[in-house]
N, CA, C and O atoms as CSV, one atom per row, in Angstrom:
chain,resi,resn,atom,element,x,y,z
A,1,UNK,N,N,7.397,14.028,-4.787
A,1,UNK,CA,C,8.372,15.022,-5.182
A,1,UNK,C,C,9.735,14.371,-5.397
A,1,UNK,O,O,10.391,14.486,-6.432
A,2,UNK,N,N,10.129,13.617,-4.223
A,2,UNK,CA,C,11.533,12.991,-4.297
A,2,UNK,C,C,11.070,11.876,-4.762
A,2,UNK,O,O,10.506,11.861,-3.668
A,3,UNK,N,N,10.700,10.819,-5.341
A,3,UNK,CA,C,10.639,9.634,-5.493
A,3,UNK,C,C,11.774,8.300,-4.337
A,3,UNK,O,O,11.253,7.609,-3.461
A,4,UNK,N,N,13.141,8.266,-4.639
A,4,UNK,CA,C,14.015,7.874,-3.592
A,4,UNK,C,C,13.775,8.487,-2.021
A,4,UNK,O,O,13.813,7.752,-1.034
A,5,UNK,N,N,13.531,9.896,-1.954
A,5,UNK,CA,C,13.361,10.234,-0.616
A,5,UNK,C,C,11.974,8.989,0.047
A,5,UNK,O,O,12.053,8.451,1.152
A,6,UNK,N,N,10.858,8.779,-0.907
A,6,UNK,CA,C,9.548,8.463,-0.540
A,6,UNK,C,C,9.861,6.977,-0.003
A,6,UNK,O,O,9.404,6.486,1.029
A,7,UNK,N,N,10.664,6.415,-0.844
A,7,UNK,CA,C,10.601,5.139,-1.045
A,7,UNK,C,C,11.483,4.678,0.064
A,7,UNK,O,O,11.287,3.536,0.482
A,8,UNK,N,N,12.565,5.506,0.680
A,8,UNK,CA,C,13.535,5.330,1.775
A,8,UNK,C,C,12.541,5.744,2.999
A,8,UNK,O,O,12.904,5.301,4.088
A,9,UNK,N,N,11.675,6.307,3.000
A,9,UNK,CA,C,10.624,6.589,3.919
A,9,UNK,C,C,9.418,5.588,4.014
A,9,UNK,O,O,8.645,5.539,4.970
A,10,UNK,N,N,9.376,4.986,3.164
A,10,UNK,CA,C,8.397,3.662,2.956
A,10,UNK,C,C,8.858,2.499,4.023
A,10,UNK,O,O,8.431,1.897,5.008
A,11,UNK,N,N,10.027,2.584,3.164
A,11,UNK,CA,C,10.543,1.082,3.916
A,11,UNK,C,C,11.244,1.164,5.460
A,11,UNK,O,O,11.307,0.084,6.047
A,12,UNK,N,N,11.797,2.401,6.192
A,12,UNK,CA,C,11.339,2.585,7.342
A,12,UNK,C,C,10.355,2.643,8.098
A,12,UNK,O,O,10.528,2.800,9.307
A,13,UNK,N,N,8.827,2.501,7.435
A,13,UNK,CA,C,7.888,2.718,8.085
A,13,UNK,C,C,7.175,1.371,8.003
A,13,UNK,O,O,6.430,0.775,8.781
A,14,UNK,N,N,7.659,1.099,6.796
A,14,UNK,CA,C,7.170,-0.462,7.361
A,14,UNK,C,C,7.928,-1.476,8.273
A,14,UNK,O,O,7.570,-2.442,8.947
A,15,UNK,N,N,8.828,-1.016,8.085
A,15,UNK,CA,C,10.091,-2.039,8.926
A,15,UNK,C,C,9.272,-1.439,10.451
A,15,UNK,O,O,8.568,-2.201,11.113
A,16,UNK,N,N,9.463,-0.228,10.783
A,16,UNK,CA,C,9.277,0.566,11.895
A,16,UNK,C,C,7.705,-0.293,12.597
A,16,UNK,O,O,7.725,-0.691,13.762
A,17,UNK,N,N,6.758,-0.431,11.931
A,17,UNK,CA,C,5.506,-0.606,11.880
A,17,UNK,C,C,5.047,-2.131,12.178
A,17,UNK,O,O,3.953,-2.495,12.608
A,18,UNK,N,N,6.174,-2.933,11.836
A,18,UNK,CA,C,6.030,-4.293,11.701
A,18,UNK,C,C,5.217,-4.745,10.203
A,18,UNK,O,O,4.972,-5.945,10.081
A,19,UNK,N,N,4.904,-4.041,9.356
A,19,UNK,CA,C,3.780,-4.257,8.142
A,19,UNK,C,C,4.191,-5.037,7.559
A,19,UNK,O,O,5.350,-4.749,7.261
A,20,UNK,N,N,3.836,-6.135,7.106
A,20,UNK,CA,C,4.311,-6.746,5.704
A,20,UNK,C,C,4.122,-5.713,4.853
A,20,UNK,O,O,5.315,-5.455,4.695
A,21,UNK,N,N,3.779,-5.224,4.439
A,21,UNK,CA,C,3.789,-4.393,3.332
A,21,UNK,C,C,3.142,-3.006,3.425
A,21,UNK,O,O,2.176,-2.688,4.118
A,22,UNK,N,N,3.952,-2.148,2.487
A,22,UNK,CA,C,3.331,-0.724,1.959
A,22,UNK,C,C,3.469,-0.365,0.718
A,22,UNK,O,O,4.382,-0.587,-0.078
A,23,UNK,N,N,2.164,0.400,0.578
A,23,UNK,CA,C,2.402,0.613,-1.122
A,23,UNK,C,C,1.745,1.988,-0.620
A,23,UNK,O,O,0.955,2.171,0.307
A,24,UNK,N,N,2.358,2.966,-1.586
A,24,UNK,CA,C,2.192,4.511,-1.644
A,24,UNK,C,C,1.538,4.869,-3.416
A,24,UNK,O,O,2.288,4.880,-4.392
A,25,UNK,N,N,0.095,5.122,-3.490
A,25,UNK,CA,C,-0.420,5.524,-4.512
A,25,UNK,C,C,-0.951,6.887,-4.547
A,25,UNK,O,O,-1.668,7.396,-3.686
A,26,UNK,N,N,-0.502,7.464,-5.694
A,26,UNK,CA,C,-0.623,8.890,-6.096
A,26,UNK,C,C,-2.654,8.784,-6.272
A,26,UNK,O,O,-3.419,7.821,-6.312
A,27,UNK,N,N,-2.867,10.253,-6.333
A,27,UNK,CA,C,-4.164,11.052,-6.148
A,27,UNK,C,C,-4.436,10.315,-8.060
A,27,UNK,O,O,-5.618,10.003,-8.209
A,28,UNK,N,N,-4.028,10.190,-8.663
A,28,UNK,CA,C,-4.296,9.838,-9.828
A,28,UNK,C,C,-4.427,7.432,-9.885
A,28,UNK,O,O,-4.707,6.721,-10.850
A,29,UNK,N,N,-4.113,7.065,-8.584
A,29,UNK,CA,C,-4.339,5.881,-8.424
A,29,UNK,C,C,-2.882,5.027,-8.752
A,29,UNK,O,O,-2.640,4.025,-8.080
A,30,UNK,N,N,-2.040,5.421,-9.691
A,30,UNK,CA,C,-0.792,5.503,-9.838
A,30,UNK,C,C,0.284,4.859,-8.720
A,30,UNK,O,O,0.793,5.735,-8.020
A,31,UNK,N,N,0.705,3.551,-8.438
A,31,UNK,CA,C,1.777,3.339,-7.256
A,31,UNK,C,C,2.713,3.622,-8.007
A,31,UNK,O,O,2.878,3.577,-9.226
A,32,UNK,N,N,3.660,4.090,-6.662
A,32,UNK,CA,C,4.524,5.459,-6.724
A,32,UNK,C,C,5.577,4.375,-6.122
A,32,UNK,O,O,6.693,4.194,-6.608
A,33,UNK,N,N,5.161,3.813,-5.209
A,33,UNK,CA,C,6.363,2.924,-4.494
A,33,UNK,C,C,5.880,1.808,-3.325
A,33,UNK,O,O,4.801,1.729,-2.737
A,34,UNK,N,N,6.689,1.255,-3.251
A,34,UNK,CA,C,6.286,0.082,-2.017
A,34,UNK,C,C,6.876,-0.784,-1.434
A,34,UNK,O,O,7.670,-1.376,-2.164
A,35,UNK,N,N,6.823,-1.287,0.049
A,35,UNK,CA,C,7.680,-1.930,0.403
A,35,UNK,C,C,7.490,-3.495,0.946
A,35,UNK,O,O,6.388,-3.586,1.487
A,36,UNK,N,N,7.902,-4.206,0.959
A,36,UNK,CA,C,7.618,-5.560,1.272
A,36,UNK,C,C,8.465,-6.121,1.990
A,36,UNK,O,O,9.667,-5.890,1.854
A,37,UNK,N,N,7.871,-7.161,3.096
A,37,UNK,CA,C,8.541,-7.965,4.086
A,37,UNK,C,C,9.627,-9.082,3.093
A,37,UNK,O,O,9.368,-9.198,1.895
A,38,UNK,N,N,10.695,-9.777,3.636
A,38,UNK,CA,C,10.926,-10.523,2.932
A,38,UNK,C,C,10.641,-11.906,2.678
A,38,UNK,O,O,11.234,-12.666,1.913
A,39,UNK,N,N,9.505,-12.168,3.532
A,39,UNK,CA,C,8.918,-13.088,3.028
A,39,UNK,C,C,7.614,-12.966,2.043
A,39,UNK,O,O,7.033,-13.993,1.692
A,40,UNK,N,N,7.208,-11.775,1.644
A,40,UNK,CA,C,6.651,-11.829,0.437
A,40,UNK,C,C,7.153,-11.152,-0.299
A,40,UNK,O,O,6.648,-10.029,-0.263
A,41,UNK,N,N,8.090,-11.265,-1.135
A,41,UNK,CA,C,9.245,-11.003,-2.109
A,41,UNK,C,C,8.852,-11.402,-3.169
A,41,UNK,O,O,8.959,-10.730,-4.195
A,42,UNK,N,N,8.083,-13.093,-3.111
A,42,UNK,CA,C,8.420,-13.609,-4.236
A,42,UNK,C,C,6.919,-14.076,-4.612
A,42,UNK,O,O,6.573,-15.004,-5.343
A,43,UNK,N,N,5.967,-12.954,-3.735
A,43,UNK,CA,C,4.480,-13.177,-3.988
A,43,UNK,C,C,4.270,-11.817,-5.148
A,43,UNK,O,O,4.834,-10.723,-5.126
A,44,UNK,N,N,3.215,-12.366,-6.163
A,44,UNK,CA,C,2.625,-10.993,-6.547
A,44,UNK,C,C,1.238,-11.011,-6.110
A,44,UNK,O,O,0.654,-12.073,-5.893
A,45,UNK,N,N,0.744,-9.982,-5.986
A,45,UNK,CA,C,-0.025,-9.188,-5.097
A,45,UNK,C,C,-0.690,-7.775,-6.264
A,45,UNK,O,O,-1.641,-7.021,-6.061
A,46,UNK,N,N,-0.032,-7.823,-7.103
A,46,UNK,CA,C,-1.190,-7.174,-8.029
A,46,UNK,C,C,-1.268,-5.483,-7.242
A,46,UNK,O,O,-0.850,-5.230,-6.112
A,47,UNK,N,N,-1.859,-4.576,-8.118
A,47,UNK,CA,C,-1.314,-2.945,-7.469
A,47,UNK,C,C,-3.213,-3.149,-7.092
A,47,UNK,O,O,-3.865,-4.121,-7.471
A,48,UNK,N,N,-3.853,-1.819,-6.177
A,48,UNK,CA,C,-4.998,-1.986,-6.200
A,48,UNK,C,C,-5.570,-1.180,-7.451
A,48,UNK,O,O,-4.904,-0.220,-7.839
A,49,UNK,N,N,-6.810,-1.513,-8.139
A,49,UNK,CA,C,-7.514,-0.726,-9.165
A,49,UNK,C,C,-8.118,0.948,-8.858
A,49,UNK,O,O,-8.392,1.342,-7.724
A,50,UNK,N,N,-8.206,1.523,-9.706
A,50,UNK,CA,C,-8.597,2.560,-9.565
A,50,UNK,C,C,-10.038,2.760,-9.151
A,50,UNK,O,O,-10.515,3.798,-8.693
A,51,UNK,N,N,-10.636,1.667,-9.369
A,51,UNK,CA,C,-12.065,1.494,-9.234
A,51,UNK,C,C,-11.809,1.479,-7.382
A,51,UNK,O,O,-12.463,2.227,-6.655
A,52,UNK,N,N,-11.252,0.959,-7.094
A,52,UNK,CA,C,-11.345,0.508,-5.916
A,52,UNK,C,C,-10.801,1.817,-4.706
A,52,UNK,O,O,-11.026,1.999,-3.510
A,53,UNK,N,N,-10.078,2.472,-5.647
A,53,UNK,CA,C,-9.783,3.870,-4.727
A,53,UNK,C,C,-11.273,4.977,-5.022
A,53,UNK,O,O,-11.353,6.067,-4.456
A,54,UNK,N,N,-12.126,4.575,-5.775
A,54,UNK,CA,C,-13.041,5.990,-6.449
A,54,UNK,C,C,-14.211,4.962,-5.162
A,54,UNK,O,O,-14.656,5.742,-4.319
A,55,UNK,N,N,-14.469,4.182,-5.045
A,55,UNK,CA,C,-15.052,4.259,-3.412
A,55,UNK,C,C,-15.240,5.088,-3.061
A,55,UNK,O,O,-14.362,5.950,-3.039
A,56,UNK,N,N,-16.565,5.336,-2.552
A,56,UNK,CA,C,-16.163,6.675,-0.858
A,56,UNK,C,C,-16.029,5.838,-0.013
A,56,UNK,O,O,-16.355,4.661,0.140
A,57,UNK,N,N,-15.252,6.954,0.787
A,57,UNK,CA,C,-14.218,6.560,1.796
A,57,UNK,C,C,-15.685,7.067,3.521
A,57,UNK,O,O,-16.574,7.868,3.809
A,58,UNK,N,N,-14.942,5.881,4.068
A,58,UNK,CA,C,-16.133,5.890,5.065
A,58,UNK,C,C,-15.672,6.975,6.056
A,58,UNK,O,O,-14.572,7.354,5.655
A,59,UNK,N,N,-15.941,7.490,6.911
A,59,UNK,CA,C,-15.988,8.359,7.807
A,59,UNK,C,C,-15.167,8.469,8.295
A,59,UNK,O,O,-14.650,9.582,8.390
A,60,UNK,N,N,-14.549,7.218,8.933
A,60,UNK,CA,C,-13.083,6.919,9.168
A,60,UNK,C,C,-11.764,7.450,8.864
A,60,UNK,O,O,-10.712,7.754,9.428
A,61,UNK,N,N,-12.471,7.414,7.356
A,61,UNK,CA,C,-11.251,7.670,6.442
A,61,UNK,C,C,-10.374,6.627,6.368
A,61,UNK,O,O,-9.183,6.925,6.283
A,62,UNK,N,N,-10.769,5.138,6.382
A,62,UNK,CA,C,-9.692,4.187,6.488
A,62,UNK,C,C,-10.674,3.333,5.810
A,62,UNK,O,O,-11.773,3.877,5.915
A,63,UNK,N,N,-10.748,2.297,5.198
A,63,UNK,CA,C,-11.231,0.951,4.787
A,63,UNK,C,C,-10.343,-0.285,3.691
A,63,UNK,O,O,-9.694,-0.057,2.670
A,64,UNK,N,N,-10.554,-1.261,4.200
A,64,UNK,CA,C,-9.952,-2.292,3.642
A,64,UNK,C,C,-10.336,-2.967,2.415
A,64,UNK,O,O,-11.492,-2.644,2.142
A,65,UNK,N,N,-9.761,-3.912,1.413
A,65,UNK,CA,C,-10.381,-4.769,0.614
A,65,UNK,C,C,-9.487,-5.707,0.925
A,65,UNK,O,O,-8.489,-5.261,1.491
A,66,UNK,N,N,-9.518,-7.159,0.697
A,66,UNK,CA,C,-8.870,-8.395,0.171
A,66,UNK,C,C,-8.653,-8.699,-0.753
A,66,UNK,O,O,-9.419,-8.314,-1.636
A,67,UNK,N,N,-7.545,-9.531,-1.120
A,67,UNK,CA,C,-7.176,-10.165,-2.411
A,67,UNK,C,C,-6.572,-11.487,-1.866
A,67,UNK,O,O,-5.867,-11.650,-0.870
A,68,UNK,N,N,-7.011,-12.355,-2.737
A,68,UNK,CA,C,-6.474,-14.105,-2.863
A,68,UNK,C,C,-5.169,-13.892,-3.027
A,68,UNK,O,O,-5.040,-12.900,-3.745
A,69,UNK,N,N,-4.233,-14.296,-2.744
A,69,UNK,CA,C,-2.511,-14.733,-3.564
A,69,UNK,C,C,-2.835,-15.916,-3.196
A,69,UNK,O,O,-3.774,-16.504,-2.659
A,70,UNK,N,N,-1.217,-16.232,-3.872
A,70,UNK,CA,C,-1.436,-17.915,-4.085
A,70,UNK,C,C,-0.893,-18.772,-2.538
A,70,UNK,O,O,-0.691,-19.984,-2.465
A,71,UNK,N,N,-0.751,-17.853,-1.491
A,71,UNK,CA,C,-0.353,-18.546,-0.727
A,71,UNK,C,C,-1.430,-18.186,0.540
A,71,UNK,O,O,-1.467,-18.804,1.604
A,72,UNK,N,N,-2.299,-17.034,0.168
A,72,UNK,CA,C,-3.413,-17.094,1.126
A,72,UNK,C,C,-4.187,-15.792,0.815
A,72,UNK,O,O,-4.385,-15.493,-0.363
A,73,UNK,N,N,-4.683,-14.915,1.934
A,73,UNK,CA,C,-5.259,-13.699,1.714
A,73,UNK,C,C,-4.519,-12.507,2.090
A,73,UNK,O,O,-3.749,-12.290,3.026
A,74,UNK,N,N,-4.933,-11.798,1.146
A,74,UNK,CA,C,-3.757,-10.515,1.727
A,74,UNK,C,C,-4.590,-9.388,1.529
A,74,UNK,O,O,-4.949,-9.043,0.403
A,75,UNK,N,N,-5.021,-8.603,2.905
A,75,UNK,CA,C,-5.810,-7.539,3.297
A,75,UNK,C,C,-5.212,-6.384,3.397
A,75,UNK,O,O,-4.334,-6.175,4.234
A,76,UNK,N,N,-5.621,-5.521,2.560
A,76,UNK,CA,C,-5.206,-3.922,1.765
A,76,UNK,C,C,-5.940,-3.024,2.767
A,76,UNK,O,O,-7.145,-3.102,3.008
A,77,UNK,N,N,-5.240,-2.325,3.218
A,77,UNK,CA,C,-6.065,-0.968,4.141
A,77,UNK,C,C,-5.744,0.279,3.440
A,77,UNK,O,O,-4.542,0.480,3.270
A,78,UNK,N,N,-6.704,1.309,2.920
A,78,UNK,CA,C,-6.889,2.356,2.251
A,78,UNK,C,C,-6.606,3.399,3.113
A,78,UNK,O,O,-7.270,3.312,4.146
A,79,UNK,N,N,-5.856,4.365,3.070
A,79,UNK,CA,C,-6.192,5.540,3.958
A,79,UNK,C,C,-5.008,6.798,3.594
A,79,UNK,O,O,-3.831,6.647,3.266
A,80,UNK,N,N,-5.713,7.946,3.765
A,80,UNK,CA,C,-4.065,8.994,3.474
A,80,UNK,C,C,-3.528,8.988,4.472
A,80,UNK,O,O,-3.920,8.480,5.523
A,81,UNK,N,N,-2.296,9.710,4.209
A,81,UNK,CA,C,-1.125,9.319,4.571
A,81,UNK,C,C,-0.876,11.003,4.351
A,81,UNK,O,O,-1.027,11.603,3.287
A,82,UNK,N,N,-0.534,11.476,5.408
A,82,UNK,CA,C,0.313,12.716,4.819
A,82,UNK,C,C,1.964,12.657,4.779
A,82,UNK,O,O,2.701,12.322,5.706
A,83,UNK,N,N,2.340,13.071,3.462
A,83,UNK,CA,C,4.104,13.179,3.340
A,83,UNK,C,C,4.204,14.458,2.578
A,83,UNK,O,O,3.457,14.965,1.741
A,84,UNK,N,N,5.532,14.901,3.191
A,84,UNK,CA,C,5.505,16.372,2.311
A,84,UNK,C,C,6.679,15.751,1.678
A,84,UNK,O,O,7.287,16.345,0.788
């Protein structure tokens, strides 16, 4: 809805969280926003595919994939998120 509201809420929650990173993708697969540690600033990391959200989602409701960067592996955890 807010876009700036989301994104000022991102990066408190990752800071808050300790995460290297968050990325917030819309119901259409679409990233909306995201936040990054500053030591991967100057990594790309690629958005995840849509293929990869049309998965079913395990029971959990949480599951991961990996991706190579060029400086090692960087493990993606799937899951909603509620924000109003």
């Amino acid at each position: 809805k807010n876009p700036k509201a989301l994104s000022h809420y991102i990066r408190i929650v990752q800071r808050e969280f300790n995460l290297d990173a968050v990325e917030v993708y819309a119901a259409n697969a679409e990233r909306l926003t995201f936040a990054l540690a500053p030591k991967l600033e100057n990594e790309y990391f690629g958005i995840i595919s849509a293929e990869d959200f049309q998965k079913d989602m395990p029971a959990e409701g949480i599951r991961s994939i990996s991706q190579t960067i060029p400086s090692g592996e960087f493990v993606k955890t799937i899951a909603t998120v509620p924000y109003a």
